[in-house]
ZAMARGU-4260 file (C-alpha; in steps of 0.2 Angstrom, whole numbers, plus 5000, padded with zeros to 4 digits):
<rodrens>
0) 4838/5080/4917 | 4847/5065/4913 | 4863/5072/4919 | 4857/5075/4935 | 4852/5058/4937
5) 4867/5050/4931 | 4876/5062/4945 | 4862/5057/4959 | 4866/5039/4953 | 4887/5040/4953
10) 4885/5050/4971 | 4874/5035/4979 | 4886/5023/4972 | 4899/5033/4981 | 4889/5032/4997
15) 4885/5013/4994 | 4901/5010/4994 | 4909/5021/5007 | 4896/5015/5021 | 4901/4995/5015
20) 4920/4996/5016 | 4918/5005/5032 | 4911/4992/5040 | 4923/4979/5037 | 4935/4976/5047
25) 4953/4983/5045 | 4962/4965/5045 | 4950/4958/5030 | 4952/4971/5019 | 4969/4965/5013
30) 4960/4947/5009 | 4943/4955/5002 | 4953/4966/4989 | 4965/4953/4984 | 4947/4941/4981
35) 4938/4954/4972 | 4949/4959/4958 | 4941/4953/4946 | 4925/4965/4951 | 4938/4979/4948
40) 4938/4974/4931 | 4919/4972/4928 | 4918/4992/4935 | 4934/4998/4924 | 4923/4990/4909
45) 4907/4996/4917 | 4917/5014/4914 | 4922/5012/4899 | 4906/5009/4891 | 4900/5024/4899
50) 4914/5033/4892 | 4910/5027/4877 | 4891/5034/4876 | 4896/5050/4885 | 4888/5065/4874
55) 4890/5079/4885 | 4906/5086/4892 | 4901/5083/4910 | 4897/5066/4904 | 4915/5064/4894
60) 4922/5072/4911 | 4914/5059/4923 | 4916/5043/4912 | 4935/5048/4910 | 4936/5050/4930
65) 4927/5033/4933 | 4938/5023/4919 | 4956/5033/4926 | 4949/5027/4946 | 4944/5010/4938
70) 4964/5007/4931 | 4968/5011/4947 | 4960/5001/4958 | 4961/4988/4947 | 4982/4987/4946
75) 4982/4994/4964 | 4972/4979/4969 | 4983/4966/4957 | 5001/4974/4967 | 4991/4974/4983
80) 4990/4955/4981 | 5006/4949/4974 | 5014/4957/4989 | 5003/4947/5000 | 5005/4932/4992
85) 5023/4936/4991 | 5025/4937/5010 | 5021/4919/5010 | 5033/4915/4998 | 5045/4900/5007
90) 5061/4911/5008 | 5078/4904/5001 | 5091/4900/5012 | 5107/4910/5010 | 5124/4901/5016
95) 5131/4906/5033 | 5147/4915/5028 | 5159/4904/5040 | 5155/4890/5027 | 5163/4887/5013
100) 5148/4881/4999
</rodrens>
């Protein structure tokens, strides 16, 4: 029984989350993923302790997926933000090749 909770639980997470992203405009998600990291972090370690208490296979199998998706949302939201931050970077002027330097 508790497995099928735990899976009733992961798969209204799923929707949860689905049905808020969707309704978020496509030019904020770029400045809503580069705020929230660090909530990609609490999930990763969220996954990790479930990993961590995992007893049966299916339990090993999810908490496995959920700390592999974590790492990836996480780095994936940390490169996601460094190139946006980088795009506002002041840009180094390179001297005009007629000129001598």
């Amino acid at each position: 029984m508790t497995d099928l909770l735990y899976l009733y639980i992961f798969m209204l997470a799923a929707f949860t989350g689905y049905e808020v992203i969707s309704r978020v405009p496509v030019i904020l998600h770029t400045p809503l993923m580069s705020g929230s990291n660090f909530v990609h972090g609490v999930v990763l370690v969220g996954a990790m302790y479930a990993l961590g208490h995992a007893e049966t296979p299916l339990q090993i199998v999810l908490g496995f997926l959920a700390v592999l998706l974590g790492a990836a949302n996480a780095a994936g939201g940390y490169v996601v933000t460094e190139r946006m931050l980088a795009m506002f970077a002041p840009k180094k002027k390179l001297p005009n090749p007629g000129q001598e330097a």
